[in-house]
KEZA-913902 format. One record per residue: residue in three letters; x, y, z of N, C-alpha, C in turn. Coordinates in steps of 0.1 Angstrom, whole numbers, plus 5000, padded with zeros to 4 digits. Layout:
N
ALAXYZXYZXYZ ...
REM end
This chain:
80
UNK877859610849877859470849877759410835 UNK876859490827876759410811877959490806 UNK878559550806880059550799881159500805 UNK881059450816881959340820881759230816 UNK880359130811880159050805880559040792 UNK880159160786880359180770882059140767 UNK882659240778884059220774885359110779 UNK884559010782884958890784885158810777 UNK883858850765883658760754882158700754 UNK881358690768880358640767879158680759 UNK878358590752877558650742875758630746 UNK875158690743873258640745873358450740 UNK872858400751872558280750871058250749 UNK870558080744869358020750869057990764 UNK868157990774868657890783866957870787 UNK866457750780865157690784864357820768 UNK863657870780862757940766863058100767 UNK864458110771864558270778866458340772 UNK866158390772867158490763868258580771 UNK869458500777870458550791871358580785 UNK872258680792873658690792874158690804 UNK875058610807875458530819873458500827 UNK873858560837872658500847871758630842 UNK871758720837870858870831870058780820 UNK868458810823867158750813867158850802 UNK867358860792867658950781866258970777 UNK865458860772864158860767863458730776 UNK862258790782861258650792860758560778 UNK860458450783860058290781858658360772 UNK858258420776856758540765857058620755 UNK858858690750858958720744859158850749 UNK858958910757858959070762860259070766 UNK860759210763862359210765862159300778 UNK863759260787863759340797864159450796 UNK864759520807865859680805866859650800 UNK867159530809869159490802868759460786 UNK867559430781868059370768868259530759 UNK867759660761867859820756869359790753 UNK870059790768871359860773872459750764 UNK872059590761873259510751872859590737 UNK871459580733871359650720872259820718 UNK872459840725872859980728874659990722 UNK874959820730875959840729876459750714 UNK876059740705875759670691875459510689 UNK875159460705874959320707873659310700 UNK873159220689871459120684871159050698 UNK870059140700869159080711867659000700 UNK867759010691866658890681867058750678 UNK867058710691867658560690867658470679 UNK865858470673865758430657866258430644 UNK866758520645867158640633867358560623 UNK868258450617869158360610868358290597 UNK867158320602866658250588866258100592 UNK865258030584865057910587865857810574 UNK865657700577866357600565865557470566 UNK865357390559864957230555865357170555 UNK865457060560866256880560865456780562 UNK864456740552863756640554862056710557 UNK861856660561860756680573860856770581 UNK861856800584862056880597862857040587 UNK862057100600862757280598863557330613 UNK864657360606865557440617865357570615 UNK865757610629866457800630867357820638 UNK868257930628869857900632869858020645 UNK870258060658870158150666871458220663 UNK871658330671872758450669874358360671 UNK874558270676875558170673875858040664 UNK874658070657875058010644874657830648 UNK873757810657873257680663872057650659 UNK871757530655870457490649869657430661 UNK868057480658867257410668865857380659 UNK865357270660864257250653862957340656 UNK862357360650861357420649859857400649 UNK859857260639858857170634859257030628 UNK858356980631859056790626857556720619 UNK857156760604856256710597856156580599 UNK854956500600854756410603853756300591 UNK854356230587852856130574852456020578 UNK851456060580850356000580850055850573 UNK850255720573849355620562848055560564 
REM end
């Protein structure tokens, strides 16, 4: 089943706080990976959703995920 996904083109997505490819939980909402997430690493898919490095704009810090998509991270706040 994960190489029928793989070879469609579908890639590890976000979905809420959990780490899927198609409807398969790659990594749970805690961070703990499942079996399928071994078997994509296996096959040279990044199952480290984070990986990308963080960046700055303002106030605010992003992190880019394995598709190259920005999600904030943190949104500094001042105080007067």
């Amino acid at each position: 089943m994960i190489s029928e996904l793989l070879d469609t083109g579908l890639r590890p997505a976000l979905k809420g706080n959990r780490l899927v490819l198609g409807k398969l939980v790659l990594v749970r909402a805690d961070g703990e990976e499942t079996k399928h997430a071994e078997e994509v690493r296996s096959r040279g898919v990044d199952v480290n959703f984070w990986n990308r490095g963080t960046e700055r704009q303002g106030n605010r810090v992003y992190c880019k995920d394995i598709n190259g998509n920005r999600y904030i991270l943190s949104l500094s706040l001042i105080h007067i």
